[in-house]
C-alpha positions as CSV (number, residue, x, y, z in Angstrom):
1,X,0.0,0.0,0.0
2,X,1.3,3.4,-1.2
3,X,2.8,5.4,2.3
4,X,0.2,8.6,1.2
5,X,-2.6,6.0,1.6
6,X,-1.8,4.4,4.4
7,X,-1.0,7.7,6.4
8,X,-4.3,9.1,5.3
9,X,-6.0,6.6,7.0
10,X,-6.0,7.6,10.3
11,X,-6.1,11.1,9.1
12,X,-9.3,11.0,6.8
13,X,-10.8,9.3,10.1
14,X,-14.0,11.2,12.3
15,X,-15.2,10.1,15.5
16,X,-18.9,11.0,15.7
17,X,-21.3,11.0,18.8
18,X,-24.4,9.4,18.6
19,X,-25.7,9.1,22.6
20,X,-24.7,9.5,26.1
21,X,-26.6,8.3,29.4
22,X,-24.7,8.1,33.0
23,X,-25.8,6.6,36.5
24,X,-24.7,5.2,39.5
25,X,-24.5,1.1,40.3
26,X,-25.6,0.3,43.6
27,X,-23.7,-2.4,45.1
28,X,-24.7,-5.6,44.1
29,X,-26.5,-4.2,41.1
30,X,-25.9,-4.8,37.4
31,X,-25.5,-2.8,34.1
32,X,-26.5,-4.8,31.1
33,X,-26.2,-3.6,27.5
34,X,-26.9,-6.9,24.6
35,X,-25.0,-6.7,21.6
36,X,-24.4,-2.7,21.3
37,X,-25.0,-1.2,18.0
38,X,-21.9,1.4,18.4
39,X,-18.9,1.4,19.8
40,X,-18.6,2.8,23.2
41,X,-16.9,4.5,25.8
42,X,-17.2,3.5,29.2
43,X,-15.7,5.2,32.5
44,X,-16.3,4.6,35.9
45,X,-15.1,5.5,39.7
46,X,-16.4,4.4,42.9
47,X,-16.2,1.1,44.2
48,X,-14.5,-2.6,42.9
49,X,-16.4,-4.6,40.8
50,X,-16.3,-6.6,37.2
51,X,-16.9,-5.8,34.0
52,X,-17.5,-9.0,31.5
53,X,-17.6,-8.5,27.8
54,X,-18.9,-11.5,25.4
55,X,-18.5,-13.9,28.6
56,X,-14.7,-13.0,29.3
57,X,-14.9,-11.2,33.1
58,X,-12.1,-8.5,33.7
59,X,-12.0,-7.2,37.7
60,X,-12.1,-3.7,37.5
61,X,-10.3,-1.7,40.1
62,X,-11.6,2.0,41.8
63,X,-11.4,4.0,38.3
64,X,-11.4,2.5,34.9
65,X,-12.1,3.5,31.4
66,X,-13.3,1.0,29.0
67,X,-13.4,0.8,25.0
68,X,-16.2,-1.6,23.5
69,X,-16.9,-2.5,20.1
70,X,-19.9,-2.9,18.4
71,X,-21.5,-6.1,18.5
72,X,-20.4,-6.6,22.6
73,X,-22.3,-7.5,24.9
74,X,-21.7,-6.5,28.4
75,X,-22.3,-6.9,32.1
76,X,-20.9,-4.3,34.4
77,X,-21.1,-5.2,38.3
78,X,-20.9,-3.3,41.5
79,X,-19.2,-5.7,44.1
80,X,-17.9,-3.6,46.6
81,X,-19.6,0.5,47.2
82,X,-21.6,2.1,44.4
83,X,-20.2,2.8,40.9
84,X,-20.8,5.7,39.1
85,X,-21.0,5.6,35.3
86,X,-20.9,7.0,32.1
87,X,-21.5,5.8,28.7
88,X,-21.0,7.7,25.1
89,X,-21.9,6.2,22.2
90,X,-19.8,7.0,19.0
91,X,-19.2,5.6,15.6
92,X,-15.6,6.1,13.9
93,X,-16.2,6.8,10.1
94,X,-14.1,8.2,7.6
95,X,-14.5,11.7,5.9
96,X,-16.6,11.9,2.8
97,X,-14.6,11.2,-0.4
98,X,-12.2,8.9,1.7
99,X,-11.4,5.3,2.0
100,X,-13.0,3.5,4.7
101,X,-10.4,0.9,5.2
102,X,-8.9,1.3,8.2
103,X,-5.2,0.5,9.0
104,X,-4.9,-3.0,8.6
105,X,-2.1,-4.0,11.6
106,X,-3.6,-6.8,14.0
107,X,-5.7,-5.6,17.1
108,X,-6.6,-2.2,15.7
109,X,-7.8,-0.3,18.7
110,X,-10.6,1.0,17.3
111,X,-11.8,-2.8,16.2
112,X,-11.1,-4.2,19.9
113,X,-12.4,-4.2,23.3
114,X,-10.0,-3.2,25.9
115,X,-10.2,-1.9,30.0
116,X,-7.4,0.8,31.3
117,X,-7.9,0.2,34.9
118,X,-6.5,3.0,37.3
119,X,-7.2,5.8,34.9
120,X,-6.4,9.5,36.2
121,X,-9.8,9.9,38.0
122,X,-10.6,13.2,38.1
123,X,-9.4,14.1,34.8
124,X,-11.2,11.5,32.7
125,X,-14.4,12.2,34.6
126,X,-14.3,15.9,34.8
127,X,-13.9,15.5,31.0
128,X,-16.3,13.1,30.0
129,X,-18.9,15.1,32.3
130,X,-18.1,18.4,30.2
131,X,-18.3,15.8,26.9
132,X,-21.9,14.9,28.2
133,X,-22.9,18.4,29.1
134,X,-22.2,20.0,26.1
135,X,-24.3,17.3,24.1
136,X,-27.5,17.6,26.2
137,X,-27.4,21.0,25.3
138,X,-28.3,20.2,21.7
139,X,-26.5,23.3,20.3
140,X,-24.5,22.7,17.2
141,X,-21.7,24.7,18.1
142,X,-21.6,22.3,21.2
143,X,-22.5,19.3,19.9
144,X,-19.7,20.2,17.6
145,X,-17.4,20.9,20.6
146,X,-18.3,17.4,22.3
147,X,-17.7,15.7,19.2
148,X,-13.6,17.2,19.0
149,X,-13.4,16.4,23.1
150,X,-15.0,13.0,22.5
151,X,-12.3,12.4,19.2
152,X,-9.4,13.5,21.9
153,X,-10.4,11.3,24.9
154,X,-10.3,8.8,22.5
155,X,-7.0,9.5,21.2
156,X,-5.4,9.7,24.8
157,X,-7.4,5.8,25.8
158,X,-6.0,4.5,22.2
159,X,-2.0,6.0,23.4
160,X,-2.8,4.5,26.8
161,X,-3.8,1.1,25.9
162,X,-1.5,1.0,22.9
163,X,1.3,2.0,25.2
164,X,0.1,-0.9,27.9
165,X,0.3,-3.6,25.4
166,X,3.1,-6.1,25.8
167,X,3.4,-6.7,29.4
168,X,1.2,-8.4,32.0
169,X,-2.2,-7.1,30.5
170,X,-1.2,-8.9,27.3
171,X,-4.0,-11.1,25.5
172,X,-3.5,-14.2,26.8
173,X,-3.2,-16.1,23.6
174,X,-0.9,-14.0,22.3
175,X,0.8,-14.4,25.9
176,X,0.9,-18.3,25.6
177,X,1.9,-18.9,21.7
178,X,5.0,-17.2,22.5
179,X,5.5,-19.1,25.4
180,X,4.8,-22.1,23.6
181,X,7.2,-21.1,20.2
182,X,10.3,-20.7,22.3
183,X,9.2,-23.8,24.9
184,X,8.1,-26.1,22.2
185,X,11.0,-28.8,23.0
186,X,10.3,-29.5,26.5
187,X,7.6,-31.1,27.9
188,X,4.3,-28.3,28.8
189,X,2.1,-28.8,31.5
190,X,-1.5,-27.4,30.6
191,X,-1.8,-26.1,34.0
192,X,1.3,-24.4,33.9
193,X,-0.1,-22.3,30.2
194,X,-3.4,-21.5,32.1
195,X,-1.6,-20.5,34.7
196,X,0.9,-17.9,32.7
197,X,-2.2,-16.7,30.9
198,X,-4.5,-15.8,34.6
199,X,-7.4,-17.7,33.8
200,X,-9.0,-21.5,34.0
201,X,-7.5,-23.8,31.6
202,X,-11.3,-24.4,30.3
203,X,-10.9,-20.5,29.6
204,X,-7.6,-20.6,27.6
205,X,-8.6,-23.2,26.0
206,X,-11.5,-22.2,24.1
207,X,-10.0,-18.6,23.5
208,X,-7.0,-20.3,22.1
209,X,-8.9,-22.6,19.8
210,X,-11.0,-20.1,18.6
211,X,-7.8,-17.7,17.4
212,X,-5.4,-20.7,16.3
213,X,-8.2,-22.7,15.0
214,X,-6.3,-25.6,16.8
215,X,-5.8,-27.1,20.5
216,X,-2.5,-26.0,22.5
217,X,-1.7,-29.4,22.5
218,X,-2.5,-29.9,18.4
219,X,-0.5,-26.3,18.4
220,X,2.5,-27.6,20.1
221,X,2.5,-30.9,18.2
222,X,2.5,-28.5,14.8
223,X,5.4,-26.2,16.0
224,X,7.7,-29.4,16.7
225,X,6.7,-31.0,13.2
226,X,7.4,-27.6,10.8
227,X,10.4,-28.0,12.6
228,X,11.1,-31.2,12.2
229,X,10.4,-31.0,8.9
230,X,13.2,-28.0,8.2
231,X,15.5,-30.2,9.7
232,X,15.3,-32.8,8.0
233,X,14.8,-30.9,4.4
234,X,18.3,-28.9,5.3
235,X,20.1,-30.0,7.2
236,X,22.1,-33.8,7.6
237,X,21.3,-33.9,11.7
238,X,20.4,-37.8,12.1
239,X,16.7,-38.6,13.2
240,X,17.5,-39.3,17.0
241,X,19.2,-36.1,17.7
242,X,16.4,-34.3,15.5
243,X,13.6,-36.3,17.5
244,X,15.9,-35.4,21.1
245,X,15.5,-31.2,19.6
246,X,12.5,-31.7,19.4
247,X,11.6,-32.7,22.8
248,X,10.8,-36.1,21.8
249,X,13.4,-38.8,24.3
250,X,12.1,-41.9,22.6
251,X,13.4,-41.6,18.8
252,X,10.8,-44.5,18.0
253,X,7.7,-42.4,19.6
254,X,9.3,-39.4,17.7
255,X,8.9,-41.2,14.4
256,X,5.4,-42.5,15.0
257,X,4.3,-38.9,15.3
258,X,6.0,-37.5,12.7
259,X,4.3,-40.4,10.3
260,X,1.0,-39.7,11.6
261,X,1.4,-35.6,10.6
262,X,2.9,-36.1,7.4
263,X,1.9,-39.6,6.4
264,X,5.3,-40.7,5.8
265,X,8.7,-42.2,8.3
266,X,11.0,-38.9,8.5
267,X,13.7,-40.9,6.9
268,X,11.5,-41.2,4.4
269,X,10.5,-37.8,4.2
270,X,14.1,-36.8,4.2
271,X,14.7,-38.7,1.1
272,X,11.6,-37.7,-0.7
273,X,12.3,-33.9,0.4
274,X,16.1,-34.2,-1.5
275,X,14.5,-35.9,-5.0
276,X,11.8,-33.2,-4.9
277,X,13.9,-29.9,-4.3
278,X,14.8,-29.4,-7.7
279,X,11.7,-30.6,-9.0
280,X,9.8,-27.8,-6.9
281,X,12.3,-25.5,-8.2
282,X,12.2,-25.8,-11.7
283,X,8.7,-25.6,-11.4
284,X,8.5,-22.6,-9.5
285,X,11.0,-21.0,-11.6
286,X,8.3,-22.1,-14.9
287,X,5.8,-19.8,-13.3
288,X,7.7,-17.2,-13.1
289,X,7.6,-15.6,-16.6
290,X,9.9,-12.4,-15.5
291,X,12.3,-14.6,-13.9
292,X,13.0,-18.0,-14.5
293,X,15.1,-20.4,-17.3
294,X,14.2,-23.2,-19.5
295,X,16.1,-25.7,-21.9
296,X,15.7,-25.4,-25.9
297,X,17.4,-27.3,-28.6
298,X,19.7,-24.1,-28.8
299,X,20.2,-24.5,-25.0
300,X,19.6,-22.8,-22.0
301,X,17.4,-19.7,-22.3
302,X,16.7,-17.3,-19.7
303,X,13.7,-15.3,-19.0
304,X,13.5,-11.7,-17.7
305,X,10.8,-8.4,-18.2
306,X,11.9,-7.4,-21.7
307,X,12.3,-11.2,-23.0
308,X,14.1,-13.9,-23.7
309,X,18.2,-14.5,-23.5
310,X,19.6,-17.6,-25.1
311,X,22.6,-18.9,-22.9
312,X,25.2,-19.1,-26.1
313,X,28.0,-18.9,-24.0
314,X,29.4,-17.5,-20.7
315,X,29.6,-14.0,-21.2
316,X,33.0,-12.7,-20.1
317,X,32.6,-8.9,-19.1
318,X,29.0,-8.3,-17.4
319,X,27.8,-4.9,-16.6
320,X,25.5,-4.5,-13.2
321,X,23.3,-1.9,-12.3
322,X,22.7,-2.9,-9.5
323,X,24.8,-3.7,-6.8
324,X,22.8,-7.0,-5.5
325,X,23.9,-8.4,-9.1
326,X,27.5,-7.7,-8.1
327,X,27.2,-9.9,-4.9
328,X,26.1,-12.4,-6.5
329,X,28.5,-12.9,-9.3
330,X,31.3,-12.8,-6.6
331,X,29.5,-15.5,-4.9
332,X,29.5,-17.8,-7.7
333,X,33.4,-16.6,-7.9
334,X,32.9,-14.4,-10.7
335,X,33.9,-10.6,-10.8
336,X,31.4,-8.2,-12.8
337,X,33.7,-6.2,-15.0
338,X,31.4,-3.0,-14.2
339,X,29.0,-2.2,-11.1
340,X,26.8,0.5,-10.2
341,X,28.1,1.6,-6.3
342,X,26.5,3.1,-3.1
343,X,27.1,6.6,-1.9
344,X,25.8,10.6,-3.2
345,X,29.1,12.7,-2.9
346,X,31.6,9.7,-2.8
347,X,30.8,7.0,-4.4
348,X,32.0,3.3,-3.6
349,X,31.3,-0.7,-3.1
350,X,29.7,-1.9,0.1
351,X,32.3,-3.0,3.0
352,X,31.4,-6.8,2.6
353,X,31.7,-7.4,-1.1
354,X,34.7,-4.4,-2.0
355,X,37.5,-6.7,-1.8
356,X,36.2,-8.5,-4.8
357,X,35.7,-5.8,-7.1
358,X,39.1,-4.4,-6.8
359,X,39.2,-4.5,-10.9
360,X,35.6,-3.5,-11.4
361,X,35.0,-0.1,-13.5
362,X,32.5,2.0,-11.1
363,X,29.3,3.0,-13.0
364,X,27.4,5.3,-11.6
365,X,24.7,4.9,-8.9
366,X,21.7,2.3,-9.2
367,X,19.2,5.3,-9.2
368,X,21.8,6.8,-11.3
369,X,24.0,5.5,-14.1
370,X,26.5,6.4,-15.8
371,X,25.2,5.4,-19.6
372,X,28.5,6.7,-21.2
373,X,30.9,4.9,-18.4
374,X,29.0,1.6,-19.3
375,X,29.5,2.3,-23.1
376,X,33.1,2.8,-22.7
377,X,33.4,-0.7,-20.7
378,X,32.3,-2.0,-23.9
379,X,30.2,-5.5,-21.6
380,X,28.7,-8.7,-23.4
381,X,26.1,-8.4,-21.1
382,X,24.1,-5.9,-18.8
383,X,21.7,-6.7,-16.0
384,X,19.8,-4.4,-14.4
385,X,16.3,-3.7,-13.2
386,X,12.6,-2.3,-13.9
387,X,14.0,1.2,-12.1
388,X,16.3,1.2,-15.6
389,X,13.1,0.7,-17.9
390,X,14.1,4.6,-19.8
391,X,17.1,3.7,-20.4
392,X,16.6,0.0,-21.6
393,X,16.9,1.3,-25.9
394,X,19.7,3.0,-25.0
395,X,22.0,0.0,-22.6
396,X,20.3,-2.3,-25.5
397,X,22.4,-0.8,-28.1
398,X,25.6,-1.1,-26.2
399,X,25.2,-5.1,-25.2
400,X,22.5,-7.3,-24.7
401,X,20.4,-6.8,-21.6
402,X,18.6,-8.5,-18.8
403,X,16.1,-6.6,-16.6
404,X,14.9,-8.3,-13.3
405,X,12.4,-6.8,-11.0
406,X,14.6,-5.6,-7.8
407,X,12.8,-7.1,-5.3
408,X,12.7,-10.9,-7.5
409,X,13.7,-13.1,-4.6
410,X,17.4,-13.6,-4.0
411,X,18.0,-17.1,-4.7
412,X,15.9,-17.3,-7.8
413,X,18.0,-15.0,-9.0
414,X,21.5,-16.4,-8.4
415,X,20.3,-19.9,-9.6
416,X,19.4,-17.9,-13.6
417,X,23.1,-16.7,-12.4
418,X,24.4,-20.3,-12.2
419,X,22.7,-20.6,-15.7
420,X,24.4,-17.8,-17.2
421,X,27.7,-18.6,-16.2
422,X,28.0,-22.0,-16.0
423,X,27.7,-22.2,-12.4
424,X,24.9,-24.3,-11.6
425,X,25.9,-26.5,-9.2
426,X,27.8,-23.5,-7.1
427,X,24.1,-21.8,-6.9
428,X,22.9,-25.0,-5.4
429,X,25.2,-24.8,-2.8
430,X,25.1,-21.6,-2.1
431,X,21.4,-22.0,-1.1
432,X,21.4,-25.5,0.4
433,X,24.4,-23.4,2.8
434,X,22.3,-21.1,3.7
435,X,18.8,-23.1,4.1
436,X,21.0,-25.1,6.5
437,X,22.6,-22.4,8.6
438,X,19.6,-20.4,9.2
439,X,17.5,-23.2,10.4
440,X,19.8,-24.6,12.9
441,X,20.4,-20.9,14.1
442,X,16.8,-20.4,14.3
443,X,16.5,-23.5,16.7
444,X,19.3,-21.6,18.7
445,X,17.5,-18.2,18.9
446,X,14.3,-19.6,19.6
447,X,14.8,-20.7,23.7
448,X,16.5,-16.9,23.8
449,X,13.6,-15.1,22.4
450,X,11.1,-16.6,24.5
451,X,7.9,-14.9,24.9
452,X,10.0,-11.9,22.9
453,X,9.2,-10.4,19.2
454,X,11.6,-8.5,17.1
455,X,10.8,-5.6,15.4
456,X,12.5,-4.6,11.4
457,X,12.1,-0.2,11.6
458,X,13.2,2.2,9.5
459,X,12.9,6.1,10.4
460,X,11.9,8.0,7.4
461,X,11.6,11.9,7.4
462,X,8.3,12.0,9.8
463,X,7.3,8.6,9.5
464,X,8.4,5.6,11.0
465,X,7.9,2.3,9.0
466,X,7.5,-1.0,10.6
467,X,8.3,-3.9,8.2
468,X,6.2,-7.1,7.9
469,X,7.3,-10.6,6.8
470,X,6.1,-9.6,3.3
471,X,9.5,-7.8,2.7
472,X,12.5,-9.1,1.7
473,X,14.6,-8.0,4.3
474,X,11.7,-8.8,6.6
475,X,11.4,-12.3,5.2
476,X,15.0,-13.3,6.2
477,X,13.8,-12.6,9.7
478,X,10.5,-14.0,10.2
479,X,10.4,-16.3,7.2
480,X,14.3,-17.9,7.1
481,X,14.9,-17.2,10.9
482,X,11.6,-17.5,12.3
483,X,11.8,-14.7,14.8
484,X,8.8,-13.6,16.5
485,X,6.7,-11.0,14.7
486,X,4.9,-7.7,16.9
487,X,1.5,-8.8,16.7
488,X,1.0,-5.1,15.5
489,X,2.2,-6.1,12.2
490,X,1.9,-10.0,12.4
491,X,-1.6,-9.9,10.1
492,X,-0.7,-7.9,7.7
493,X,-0.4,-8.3,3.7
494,X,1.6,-5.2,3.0
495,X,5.4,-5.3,3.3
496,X,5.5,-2.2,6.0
497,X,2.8,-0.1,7.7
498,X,4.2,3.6,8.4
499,X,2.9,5.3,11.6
500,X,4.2,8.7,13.1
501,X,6.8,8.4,15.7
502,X,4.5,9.2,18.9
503,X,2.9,6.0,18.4
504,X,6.3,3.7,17.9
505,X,5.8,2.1,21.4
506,X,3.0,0.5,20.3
507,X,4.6,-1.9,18.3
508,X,6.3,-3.1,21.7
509,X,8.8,-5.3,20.7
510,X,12.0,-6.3,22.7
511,X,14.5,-6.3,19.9
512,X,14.7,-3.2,17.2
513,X,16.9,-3.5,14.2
514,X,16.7,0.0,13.2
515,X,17.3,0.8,9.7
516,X,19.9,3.9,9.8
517,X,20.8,5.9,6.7
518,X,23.7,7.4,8.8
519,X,26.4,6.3,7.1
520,X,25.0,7.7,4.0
521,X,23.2,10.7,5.4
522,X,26.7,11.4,7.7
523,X,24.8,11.4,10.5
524,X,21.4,10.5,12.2
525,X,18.2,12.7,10.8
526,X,15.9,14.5,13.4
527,X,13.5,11.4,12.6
528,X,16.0,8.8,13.8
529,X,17.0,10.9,16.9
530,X,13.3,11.2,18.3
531,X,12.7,7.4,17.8
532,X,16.1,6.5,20.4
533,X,14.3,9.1,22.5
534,X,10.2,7.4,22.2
535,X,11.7,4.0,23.3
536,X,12.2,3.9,27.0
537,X,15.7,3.0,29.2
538,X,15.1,-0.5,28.8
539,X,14.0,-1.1,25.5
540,X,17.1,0.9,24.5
541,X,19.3,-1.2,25.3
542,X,17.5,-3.9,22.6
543,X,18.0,-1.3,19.8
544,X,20.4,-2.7,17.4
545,X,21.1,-0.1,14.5
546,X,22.4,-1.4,11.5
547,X,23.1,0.0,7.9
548,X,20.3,1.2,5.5
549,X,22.1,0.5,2.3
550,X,23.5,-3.0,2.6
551,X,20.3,-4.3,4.4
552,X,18.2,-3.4,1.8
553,X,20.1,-2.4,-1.2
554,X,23.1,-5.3,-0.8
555,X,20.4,-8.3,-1.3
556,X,22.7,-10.8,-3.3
557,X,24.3,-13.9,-1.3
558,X,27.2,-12.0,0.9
559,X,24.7,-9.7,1.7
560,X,22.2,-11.8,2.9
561,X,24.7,-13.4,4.9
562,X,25.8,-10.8,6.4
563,X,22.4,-9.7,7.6
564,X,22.2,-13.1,9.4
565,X,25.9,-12.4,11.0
566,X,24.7,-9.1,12.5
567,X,21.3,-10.8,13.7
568,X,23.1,-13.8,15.5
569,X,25.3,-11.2,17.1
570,X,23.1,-9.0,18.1
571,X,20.3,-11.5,19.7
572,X,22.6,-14.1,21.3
573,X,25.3,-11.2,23.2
């Protein structure tokens, strides 16, 4: 989704008041409202009592203020001294012209029921009394006024709750899946989830299966096969010390299960996975018109946006405009004769890959070539991406070309490499290398991220934006690593939701790999300084800053691999 859009959405948003009553709950008496046809706002002060919403009970302390969604129904109790009450009614639409999607992150406040217990009392009254008062005065200039003081109490409960999230009032089955993904191995008592969550094991269990869509003990069984499964697809680990990962003493009971999941003994499955891997591939690569290969009687001919390429011969001096390309020719042991480099003033090759290119021509920057230093290098062959599309007549007429999309997935990519240059087998390496490392490191990280999430951010120049698995940087973390996602971005589609800086804290991870531009910027913007300053004491010391440029720009094999380096170092220190 386009950052203008997705920034307009809280922005093109209107809170509107539709009713107000208020009273006062004697003890031992009940307020009842059956599926409510707005959302609303709830506050209360007096005595102790409980406040249950769709059947789940929540004690509520002296003062509280509650949000409910429509559709909720809800029982509010006086146990101990009277309660007094108030209750505004309100429907959150969007401006007239505008979209009325709203942002799309998991738990969106203004989709979910929540309770801030031991709100400032006399604040949050005293305002939602002058609210009411200047509604039942039926004015429009009032009503109007009510309205913005309605839309700002709502703000300041949204800031509150958002800012409470991740610590002991955490939903409880968000609570125990991250228990149970870094705990998986060992043996789990049920009573000892129910008992992390703060409810009945009869509770947790039917809130769990109704968000999962599976048991906590089907859930568990499914986290130890998936990784079962990865260990046996890349790595050589025999079965017993696989079955002993996973938790599982008896390596006999250990295949038993795994034959009843997947309908096949994991030696079996082992097997089966190694005949199929470059079945599945060439497949995949098939269906991908833009970026794949395919044998003719003429040979190999590769696929890319503007064509077809038929793999004559090696091609001895490639030109790339972008430096990704670069990485990975020197992975497959090849140097390009002429690369595109990183930089404004001074330009030069990224740190991990300069070595190689000691001998390479410098051509420009990706957003900006030089077309008449590529000319001079004279190439058999230039590779570059859709960003190069005005230029493609004019590269085309110097050597023949092959345009990939930039984001085309790494190892799909250095496999039509392996093609080109006669380096098949080195590609398959390469990626059976790197399938293996990252899933035994992810069984290391998992036990040290228990019950954590880590967070991919990247300041930009007001916004901050919060990548999802969906990106390719992203992916290397929640995909090939299998880090916890913040489950303020775990639902989402879109590679990265942007939200202002005030509200960062509300993604509430533990660990932030914060994109920095500083080495390219020479020094950290105004955007990059207020986000070390949102997060508090302790989650700074979890703030791992790392380089813009050669985490997303450097996305070749070296690169890739370097991005794991940094995230091993930084998470198990």
């Amino acid at each position: 989704m386009p950052l203008q859009e997705q920034t307009s959405l809280w922005s093109d948003t209107t809170i509107k008041m539709l009713d107000e009553y208020s009273g006062t709950l004697q003890t031992g008496s009940v307020l009842r409202e059956t599926e409510l046809t707005s959302n609303v706002l709830l506050l209360a002060y007096g005595g102790e009592g409980e406040l249950t919403m769709n059947g789940e009970v929540c004690h509520i302390g002296a003062s509280f203020a509650g949000h409910v969604v429509k559709g909720t129904s809800l029982t509010l109790t006086a146990r101990s001294d009277d309660i007094y009450y108030i209750v505004i009614m309100y429907k959150a639409s969007s401006m007239e012209g505008a979209s009325l999607v709203l942002p799309s992150y998991r738990k969106h406040p203004l989709r979910t029921s929540f309770v801030q217990n031991s709100v400032t009392q006399a604040e949050w009254i005293e305002n939602a009394e002058k609210i009411v008062a200047k509604w039942r005065r039926g004015e429009g200039m009032e009503r109007f006024h009510a309205n913005a003081l309605l839309q700002g109490m709502i703000y300041e409960l949204i800031m509150d709750y958002e800012r409470g999230q991740g610590g002991e009032a955490s939903d409880m089955v968000d609570v125990v899946a991250s228990y149970i993904a870094a705990h998986y191995r060992r043996n789990l008592e049920l009573k000892e989830l129910a008992a992390l969550a703060g409810c009945s094991l009869r509770q947790l269990q039917r809130r769990f299966k109704q968000e999962k869509q599976l048991g906590l003990t089907e859930y568990v069984i499914q986290l130890r096969m998936e990784s079962a499964s990865r260990m046996l697809r890349h790595t050589d680990a025999p079965i017993g010390e696989i079955a002993d990962r996973m938790g599982y003493r008896d390596m006999y009971y250990f295949s038993r299960a795994f034959k009843k999941y997947y309908g096949v003994p994991p030696l079996r499955y082992r097997l089966d996975a190694a005949s199929k891997t470059d079945i599945d591939y060439a497949h995949s690569l098939q269906r991908n018109r833009t970026a794949s290969s395919y044998e003719s009687a003429q040979g190999s001919v590769i696929c890319h946006m503007r064509g077809e390429y038929y793999v004559i011969g090696s091609p001895k001096r490639i030109a790339v405009l972008d430096v990704q390309y670069a990485d990975h020719l020197l992975a497959l042991g090849l140097s390009p004769a002429g690369s595109v480099g990183l930089g404004n003033a001074v330009l030069h090759f990224p740190q991990t890959i300069r070595a190689g290119l000691q001998n390479t021509e410098l051509l420009g920057t990706y957003e900006y070539p030089d077309l008449l230093a590529v000319e001079r290098l004279s190439p058999d062959l230039i590779i570059c991406t859709e960003v190069h599309e005005p230029h493609y007549e004019q590269l085309s007429r110097i050597a023949p070309v092959l345009m990939f999309k930039r984001n085309e997935n790494w190892q799909t990519i250095l496999t039509l490499f392996g093609e080109l240059t006669g380096k098949r087998e080195e590609a398959k390496r390469i990626i059976a290398d790197y399938h293996r490392r990252t899933t035994l490191l992810s069984e290391e990280l998992a036990p040290v991220l228990a019950g954590k999430s880590v967070a991919l951010i990247r300041p930009l120049d007001s916004l901050v934006r919060v990548h999802s698995a969906s990106h390719r940087t992203g992916a290397v973390l929640y995909h090939d690593l299998g880090l916890p996602v913040p489950s303020f971005v775990a639902d989402t589609s879109d590679t990265a939701y942007h939200i202002s800086v005030d509200r960062l804290p509300a993604v509430h991870a533990s660990h932030y790999f914060l994109l920095s531009h500083e080495l390219m910027q020479e020094g950290i913007s105004a955007t990059e300084q207020r986000v070390w300053g949102m997060l508090d004491t302790v989650e700074r010391q979890h703030i791992h800053s790392v380089d813009a440029a050669t985490w997303i720009g450097c996305y070749g094999p070296t690169g890739i691999n370097g991005i794991v380096d940094q995230i091993a170092q930084a998470l198990l220190a």
